[in-house]
NUKOLKOL-17806 format. One record per residue (C-alpha): residue number from 1; residue in one letter; x, y, z. Coordinates in nm, 3 decimals. Layout:
residues N
<fido><n>NUM</n><res>A</res><xx>X</xx><yy>Y</yy><zz>Z</zz></fido>
...
***
This chain:
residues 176
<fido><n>1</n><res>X</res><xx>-1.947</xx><yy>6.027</yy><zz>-0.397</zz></fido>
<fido><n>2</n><res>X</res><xx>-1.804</xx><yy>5.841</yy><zz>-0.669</zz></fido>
<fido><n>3</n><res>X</res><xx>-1.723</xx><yy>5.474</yy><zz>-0.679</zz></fido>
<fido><n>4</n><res>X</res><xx>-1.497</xx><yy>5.278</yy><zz>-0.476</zz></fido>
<fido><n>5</n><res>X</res><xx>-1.424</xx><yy>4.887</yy><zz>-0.486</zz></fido>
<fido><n>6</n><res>X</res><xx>-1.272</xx><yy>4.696</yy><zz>-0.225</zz></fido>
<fido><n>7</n><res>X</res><xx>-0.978</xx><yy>4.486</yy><zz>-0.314</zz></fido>
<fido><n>8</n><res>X</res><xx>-0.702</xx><yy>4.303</yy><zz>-0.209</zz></fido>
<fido><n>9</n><res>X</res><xx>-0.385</xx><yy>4.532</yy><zz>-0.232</zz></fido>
<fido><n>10</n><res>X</res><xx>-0.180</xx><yy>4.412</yy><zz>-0.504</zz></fido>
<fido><n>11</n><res>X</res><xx>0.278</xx><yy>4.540</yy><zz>-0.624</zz></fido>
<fido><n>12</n><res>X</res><xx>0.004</xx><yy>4.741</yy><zz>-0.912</zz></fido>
<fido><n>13</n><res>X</res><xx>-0.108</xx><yy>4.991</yy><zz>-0.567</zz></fido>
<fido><n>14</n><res>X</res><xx>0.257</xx><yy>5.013</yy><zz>-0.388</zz></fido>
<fido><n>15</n><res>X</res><xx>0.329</xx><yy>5.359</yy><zz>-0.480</zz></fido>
<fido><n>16</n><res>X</res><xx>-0.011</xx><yy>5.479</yy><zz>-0.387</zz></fido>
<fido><n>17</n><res>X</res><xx>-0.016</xx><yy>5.271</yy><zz>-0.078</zz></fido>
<fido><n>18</n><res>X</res><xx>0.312</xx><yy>5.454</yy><zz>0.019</zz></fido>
<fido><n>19</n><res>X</res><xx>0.161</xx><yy>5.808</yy><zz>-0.050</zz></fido>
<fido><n>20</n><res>X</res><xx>-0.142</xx><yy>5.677</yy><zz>0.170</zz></fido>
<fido><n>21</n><res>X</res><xx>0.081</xx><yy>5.596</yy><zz>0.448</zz></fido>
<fido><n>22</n><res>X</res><xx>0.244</xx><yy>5.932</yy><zz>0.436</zz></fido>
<fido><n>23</n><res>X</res><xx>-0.031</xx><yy>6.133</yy><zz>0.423</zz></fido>
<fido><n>24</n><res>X</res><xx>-0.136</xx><yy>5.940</yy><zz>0.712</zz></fido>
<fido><n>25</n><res>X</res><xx>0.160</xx><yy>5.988</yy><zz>0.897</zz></fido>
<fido><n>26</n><res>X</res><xx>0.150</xx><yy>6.346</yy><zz>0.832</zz></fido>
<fido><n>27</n><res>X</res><xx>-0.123</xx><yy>6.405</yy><zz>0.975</zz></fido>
<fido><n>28</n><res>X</res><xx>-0.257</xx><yy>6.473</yy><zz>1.324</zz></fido>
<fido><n>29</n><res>X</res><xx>-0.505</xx><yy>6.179</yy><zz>1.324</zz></fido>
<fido><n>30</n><res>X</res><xx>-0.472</xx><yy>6.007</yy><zz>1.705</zz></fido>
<fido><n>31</n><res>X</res><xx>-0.605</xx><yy>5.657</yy><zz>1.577</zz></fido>
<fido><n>32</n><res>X</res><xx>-0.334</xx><yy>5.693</yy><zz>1.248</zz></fido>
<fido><n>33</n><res>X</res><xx>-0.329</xx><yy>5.352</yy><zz>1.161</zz></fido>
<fido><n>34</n><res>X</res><xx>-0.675</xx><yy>5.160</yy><zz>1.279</zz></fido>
<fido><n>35</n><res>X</res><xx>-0.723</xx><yy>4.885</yy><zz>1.054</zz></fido>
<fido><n>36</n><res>X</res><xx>-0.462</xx><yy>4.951</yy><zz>0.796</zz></fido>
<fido><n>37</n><res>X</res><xx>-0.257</xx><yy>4.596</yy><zz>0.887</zz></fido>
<fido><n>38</n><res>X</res><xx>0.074</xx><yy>4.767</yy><zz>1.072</zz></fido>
<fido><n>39</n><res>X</res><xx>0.127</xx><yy>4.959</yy><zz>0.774</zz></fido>
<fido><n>40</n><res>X</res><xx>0.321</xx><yy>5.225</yy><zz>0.985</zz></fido>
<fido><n>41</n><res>X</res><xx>0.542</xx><yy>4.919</yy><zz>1.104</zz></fido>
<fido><n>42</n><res>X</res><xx>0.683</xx><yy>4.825</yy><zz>0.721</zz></fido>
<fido><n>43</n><res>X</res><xx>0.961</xx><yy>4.930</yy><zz>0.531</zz></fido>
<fido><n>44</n><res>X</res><xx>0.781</xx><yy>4.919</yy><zz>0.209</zz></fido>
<fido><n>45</n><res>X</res><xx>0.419</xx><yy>4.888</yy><zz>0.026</zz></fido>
<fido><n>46</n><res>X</res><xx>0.619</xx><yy>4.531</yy><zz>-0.129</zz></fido>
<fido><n>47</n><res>X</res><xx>0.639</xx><yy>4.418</yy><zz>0.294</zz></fido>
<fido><n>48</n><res>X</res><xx>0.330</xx><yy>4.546</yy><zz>0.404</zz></fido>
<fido><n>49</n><res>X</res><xx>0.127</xx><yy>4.356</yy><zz>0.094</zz></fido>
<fido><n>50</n><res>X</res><xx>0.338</xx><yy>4.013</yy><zz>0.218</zz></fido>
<fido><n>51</n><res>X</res><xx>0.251</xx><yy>4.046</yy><zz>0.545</zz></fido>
<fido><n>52</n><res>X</res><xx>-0.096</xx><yy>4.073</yy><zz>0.549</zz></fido>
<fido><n>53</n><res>X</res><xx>-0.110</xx><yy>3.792</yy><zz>0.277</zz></fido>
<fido><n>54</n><res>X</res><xx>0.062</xx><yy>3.593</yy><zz>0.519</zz></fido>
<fido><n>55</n><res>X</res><xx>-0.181</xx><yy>3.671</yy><zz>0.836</zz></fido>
<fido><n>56</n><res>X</res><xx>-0.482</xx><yy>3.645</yy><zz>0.640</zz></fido>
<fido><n>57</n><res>X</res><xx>-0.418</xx><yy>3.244</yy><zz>0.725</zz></fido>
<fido><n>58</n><res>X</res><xx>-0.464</xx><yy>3.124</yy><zz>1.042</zz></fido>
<fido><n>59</n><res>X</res><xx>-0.108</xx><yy>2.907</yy><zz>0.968</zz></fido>
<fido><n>60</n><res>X</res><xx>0.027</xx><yy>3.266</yy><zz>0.827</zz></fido>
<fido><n>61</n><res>X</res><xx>-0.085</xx><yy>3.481</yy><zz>1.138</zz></fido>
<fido><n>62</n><res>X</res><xx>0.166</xx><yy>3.587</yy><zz>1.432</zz></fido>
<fido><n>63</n><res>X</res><xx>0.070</xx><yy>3.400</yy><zz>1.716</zz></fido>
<fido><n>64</n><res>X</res><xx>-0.118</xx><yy>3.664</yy><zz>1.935</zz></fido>
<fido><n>65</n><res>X</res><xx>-0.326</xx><yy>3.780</yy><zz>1.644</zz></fido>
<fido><n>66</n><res>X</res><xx>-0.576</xx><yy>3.707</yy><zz>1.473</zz></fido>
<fido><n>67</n><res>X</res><xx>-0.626</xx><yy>3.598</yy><zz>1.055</zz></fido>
<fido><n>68</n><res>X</res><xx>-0.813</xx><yy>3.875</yy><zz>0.890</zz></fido>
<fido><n>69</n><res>X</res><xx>-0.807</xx><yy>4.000</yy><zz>0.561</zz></fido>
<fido><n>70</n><res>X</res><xx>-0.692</xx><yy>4.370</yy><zz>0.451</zz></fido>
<fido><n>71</n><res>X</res><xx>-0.846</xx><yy>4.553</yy><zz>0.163</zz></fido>
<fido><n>72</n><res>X</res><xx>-0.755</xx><yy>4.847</yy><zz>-0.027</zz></fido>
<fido><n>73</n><res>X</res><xx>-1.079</xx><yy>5.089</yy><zz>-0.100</zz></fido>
<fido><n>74</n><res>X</res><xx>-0.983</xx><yy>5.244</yy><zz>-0.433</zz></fido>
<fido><n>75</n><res>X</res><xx>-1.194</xx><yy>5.495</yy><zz>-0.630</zz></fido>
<fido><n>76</n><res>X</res><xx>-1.321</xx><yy>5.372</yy><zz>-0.958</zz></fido>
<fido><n>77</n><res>X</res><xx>-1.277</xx><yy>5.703</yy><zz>-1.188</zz></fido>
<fido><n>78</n><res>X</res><xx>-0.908</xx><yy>5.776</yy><zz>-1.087</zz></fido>
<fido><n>79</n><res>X</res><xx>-0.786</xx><yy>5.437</yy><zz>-0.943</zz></fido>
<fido><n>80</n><res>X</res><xx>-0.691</xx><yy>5.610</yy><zz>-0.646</zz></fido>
<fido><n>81</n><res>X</res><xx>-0.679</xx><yy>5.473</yy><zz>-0.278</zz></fido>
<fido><n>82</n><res>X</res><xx>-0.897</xx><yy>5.643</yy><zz>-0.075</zz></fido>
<fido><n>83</n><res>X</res><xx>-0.940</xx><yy>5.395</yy><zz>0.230</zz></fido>
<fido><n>84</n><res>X</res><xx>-0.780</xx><yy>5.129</yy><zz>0.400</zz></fido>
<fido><n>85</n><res>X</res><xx>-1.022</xx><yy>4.854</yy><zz>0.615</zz></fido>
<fido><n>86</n><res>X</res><xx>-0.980</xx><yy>4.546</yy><zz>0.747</zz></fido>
<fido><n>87</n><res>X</res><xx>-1.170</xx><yy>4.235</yy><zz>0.820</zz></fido>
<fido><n>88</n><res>X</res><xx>-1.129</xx><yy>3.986</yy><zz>1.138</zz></fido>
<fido><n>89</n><res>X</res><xx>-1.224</xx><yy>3.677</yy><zz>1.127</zz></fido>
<fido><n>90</n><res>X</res><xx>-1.304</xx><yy>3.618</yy><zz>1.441</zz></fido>
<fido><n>91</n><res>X</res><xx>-1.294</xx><yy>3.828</yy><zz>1.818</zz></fido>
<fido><n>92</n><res>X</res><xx>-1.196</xx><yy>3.501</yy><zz>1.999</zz></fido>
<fido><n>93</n><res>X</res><xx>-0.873</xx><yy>3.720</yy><zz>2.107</zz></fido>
<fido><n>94</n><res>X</res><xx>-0.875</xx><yy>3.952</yy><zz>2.504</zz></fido>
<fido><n>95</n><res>X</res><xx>-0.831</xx><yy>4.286</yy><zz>2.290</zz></fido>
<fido><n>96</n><res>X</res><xx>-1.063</xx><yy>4.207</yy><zz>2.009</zz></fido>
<fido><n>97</n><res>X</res><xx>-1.335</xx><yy>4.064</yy><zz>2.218</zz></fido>
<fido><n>98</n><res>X</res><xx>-1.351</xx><yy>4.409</yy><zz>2.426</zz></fido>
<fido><n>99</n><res>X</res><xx>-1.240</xx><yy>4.697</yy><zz>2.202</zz></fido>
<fido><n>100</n><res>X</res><xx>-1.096</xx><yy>4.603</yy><zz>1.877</zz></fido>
<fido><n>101</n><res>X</res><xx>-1.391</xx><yy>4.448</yy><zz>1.738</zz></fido>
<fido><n>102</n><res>X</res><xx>-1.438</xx><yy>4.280</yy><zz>1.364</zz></fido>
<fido><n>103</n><res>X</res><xx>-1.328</xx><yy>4.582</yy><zz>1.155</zz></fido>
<fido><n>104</n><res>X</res><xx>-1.078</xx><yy>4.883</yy><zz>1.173</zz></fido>
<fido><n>105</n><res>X</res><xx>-1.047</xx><yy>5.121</yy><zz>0.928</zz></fido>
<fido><n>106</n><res>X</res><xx>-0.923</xx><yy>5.453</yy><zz>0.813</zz></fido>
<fido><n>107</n><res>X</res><xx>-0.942</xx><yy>5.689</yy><zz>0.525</zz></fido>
<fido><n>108</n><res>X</res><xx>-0.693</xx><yy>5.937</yy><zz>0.358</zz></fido>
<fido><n>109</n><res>X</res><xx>-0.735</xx><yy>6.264</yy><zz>0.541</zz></fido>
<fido><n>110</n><res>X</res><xx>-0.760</xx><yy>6.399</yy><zz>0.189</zz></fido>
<fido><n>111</n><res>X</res><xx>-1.015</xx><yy>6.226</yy><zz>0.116</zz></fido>
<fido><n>112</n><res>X</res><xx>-1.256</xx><yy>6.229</yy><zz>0.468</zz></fido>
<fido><n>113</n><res>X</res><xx>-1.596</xx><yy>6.313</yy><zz>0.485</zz></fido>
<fido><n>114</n><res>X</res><xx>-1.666</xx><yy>6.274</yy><zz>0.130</zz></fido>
<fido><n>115</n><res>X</res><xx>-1.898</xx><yy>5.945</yy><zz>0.243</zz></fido>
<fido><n>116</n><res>X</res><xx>-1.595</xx><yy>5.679</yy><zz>0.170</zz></fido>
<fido><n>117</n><res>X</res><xx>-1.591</xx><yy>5.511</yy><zz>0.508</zz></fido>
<fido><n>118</n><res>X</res><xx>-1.933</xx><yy>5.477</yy><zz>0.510</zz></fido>
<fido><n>119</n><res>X</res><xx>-1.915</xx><yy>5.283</yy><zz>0.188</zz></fido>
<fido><n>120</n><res>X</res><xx>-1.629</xx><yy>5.111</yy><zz>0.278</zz></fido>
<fido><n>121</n><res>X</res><xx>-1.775</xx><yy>4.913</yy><zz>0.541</zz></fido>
<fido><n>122</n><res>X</res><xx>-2.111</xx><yy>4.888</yy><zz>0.396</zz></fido>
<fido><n>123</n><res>X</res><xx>-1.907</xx><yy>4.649</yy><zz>0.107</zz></fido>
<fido><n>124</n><res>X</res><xx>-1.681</xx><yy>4.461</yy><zz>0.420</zz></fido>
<fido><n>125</n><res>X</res><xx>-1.992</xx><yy>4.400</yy><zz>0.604</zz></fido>
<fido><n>126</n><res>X</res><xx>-2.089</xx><yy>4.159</yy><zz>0.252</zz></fido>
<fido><n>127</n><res>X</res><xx>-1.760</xx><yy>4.021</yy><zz>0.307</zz></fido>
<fido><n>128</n><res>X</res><xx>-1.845</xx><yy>3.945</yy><zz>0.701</zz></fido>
<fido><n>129</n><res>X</res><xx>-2.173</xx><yy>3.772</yy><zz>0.576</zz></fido>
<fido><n>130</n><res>X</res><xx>-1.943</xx><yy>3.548</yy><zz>0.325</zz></fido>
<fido><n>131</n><res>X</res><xx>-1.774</xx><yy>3.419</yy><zz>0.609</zz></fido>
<fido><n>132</n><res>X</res><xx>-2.011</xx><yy>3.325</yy><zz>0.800</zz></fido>
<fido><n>133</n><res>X</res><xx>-2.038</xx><yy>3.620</yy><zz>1.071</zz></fido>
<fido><n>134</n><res>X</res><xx>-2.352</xx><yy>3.681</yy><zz>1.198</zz></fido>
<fido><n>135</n><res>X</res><xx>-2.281</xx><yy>3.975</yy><zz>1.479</zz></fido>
<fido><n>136</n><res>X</res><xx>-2.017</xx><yy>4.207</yy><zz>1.338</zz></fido>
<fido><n>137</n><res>X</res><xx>-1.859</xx><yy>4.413</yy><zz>1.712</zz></fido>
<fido><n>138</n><res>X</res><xx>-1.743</xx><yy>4.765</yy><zz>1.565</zz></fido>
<fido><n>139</n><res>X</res><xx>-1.595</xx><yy>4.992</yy><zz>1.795</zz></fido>
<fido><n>140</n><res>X</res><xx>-1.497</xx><yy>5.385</yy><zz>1.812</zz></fido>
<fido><n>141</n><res>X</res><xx>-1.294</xx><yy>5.650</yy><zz>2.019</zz></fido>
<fido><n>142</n><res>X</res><xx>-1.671</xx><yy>5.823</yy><zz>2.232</zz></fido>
<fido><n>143</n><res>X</res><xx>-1.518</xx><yy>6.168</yy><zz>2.074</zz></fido>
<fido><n>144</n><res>X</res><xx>-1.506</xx><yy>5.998</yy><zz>1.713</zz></fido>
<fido><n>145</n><res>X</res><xx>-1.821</xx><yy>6.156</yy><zz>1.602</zz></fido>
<fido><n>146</n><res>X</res><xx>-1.738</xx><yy>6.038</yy><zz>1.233</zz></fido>
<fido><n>147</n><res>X</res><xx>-1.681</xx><yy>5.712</yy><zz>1.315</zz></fido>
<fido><n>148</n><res>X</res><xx>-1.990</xx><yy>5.648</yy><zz>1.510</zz></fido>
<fido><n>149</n><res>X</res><xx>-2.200</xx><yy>5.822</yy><zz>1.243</zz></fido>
<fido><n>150</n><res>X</res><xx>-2.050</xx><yy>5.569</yy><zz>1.003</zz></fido>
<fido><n>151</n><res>X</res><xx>-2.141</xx><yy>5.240</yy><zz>1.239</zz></fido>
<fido><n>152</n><res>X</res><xx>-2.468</xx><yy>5.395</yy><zz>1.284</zz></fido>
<fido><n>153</n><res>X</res><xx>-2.520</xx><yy>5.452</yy><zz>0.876</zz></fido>
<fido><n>154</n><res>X</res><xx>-2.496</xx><yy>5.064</yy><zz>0.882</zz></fido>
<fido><n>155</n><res>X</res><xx>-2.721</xx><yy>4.959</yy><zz>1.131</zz></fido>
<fido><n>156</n><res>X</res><xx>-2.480</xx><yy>4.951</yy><zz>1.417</zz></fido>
<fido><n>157</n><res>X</res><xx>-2.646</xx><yy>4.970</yy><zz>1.732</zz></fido>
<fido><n>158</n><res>X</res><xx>-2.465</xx><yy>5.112</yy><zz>2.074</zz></fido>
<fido><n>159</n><res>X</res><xx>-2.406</xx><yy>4.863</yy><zz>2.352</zz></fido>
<fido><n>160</n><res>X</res><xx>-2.211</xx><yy>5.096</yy><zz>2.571</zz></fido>
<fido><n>161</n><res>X</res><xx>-1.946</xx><yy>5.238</yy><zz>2.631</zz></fido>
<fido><n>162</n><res>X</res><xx>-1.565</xx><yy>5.117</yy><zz>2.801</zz></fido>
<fido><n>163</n><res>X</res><xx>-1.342</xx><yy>5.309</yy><zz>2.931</zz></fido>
<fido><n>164</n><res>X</res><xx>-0.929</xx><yy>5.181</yy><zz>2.799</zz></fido>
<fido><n>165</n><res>X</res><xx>-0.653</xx><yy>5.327</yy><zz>2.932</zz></fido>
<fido><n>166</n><res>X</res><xx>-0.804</xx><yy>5.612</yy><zz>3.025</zz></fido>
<fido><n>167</n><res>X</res><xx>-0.994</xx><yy>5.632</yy><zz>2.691</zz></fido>
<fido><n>168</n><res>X</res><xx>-1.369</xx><yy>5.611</yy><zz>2.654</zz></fido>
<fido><n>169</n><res>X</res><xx>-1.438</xx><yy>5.349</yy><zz>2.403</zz></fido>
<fido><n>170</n><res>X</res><xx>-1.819</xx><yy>5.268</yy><zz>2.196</zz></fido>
<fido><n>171</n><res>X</res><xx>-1.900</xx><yy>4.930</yy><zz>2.127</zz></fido>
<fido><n>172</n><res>X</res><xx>-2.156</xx><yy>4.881</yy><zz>1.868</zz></fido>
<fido><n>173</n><res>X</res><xx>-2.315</xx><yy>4.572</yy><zz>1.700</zz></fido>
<fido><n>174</n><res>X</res><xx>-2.433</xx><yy>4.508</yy><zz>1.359</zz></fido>
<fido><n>175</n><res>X</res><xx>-2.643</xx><yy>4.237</yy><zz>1.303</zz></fido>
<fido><n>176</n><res>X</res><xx>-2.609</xx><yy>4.089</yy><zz>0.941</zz></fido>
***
């Protein structure tokens, strides 16, 4: 797998952070847009890169949410995006707390099991221990065998599962 850095998304990314959203919404992923910052919800790459600026504050965040931070994973040789993850900074929140957990994210269908995600939250789970987390909660769809191989590639350990809305949900636990 080559390279990939985790970075803030910066104007330099919008027209690959549009062509990640499309191929996203092309395709017939179920979880689409898990930890990708309500990309799906903006009318441009220029919106989406001011809004999560904006809720990675705690004075910045929409009331019922939570600050986290929103990183672009892009690959080193071609400076091309090939994941999207995000960062919590805390589960005080009813969702969170039970099935959202610390971190979401989601790569380009493009560019799946090619060993990104792993990666990918390999390098947010430093950014976890730079602020101060200590138990990172990292949940998946039961039937997201990817996903769970992922969280299990990085220590996670099962706690159980939850069923929401009619969905079976894993809840898993890395300790950093």
């Amino acid at each position: 797998m080559p390279a990939i850095k985790l970075m803030e998304p910066t104007i330099e990314y919008a027209e690959d952070i549009w062509a990640f959203r499309q191929e996203i919404l092309d395709s017939n992923d179920k979880d689409k847009f898990a930890g990708c910052g309500k990309l799906e919800e903006c009318s441009s790459a220029e919106e989406w890169i001011e809004t999560i600026k904006a809720g990675s504050s705690q004075e910045g965040c929409p009331q019922d949410k939570v600050p986290s931070n929103v990183y672009i994973a892009v690959r080193l040789d071609d400076n091309r995006i090939v994941g999207i993850i995000d960062l919590r900074h805390h589960i005080n929140h009813p969702i969170l707390s039970v099935w959202g957990g610390h971190i979401g994210y989601c790569v380009r269908p493009s560019e799946r099991q090619k060993g990104y995600a792993t990666e990918m939250l390999r390098q947010n789970l430093v950014n976890c221990h730079q602020l101060g987390i200590k138990k990172v909660l990292i949940t998946c769809d039961a039937d997201n065998y990817a996903s769970e191989k992922t969280i299990l590639a990085n220590g996670g350990v099962l706690e159980g599962e939850i069923e929401v809305d009619g969905e079976m949900i894993k809840r898993f636990w890395i300790t950093l």
